[in-house]
C-alpha positions in Angstrom: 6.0 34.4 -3.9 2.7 34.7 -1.8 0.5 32.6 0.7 0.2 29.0 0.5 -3.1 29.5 -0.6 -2.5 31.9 -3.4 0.4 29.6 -4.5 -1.8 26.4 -4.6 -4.4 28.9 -6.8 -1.9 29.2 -9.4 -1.0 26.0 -10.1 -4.8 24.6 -10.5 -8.1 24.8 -9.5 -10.1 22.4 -7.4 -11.5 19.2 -8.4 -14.8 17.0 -6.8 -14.1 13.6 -7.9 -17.4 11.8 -8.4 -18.0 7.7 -8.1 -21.1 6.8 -9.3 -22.9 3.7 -8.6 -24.3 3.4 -12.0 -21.6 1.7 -14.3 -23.1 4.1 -16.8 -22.7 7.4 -15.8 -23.8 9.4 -18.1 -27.6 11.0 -16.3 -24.3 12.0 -13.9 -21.9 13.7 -16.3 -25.1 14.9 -18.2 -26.3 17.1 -15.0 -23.0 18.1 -14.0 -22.0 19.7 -16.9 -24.7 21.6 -16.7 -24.0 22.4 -13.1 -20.5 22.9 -13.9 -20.3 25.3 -17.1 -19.0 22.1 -19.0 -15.7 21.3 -17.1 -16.5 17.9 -16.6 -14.6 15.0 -17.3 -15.0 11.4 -17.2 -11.6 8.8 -16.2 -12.9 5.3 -16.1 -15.3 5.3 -13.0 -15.1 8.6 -11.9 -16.6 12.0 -13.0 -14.4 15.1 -12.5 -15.7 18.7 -11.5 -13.2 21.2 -11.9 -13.7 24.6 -10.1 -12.4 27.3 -8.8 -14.2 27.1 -5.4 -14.2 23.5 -4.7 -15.9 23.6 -0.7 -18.6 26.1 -2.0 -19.1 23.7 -4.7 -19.2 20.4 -2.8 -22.7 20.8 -1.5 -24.1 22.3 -5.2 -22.6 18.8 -7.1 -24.1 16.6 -3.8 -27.9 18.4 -4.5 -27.8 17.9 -8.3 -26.7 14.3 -8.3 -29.4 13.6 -5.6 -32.3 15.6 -7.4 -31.0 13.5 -10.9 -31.7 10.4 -9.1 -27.8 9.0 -9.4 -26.4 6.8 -6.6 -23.2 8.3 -5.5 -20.3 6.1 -4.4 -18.0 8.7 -3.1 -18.0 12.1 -3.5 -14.6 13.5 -3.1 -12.4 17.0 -3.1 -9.5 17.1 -4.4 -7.7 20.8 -3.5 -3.6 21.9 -5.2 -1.1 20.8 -2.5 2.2 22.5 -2.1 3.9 19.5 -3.7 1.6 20.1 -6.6 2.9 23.9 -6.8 7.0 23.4 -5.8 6.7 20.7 -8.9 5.0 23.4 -10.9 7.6 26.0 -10.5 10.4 23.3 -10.9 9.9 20.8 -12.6 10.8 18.1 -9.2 9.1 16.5 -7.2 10.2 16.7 -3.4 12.1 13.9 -2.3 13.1 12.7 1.9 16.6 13.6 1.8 17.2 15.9 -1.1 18.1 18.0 1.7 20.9 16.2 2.8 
């Protein structure tokens, strides 16, 4: 029970998804961590920033990559959709037609 918003809080926090140019991104995950308390994690080609206010967090991840000298690909936010939170709570996914 509670807003959308408050819903989607409780199931996860935000995440900046990070493509660097560099095939080597460690100067990347190196200053993020710092940036990010740690919660940074690396899947393949991407760099993951997990926080709890994603949009204030955005701009703060953008600076430090530019001021570390590391091409960015894409720079991406990844918020907890209501799919993310009715799957939490049931374990389903929702489906066209389970209605019916």
């Amino acid at each position: 029970e509670g807003t959308p918003d408050d819903l989607k809080r409780q199931v996860g926090s935000d995440v900046i998804v990070v493509q660097v140019a560099d095939v080597d991104g460690e100067p990347a995950e190196q200053a993020l961590k710092i940036l990010a308390d740690g919660s940074v994690e690396r899947r393949g080609g991407e760099l993951l920033v997990a926080t709890d206010d994603g949009p204030a967090m955005v701009s703060r991840v953008a600076v430090t990559l530019s001021e570390a000298q590391v091409p960015v690909r894409e720079l991406t936010l990844r918020t907890p959709t209501l799919d993310d939170v009715f799957l939490e709570l049931t374990g389903n996914r929702i489906q066209k037609g389970d209605d019916e």
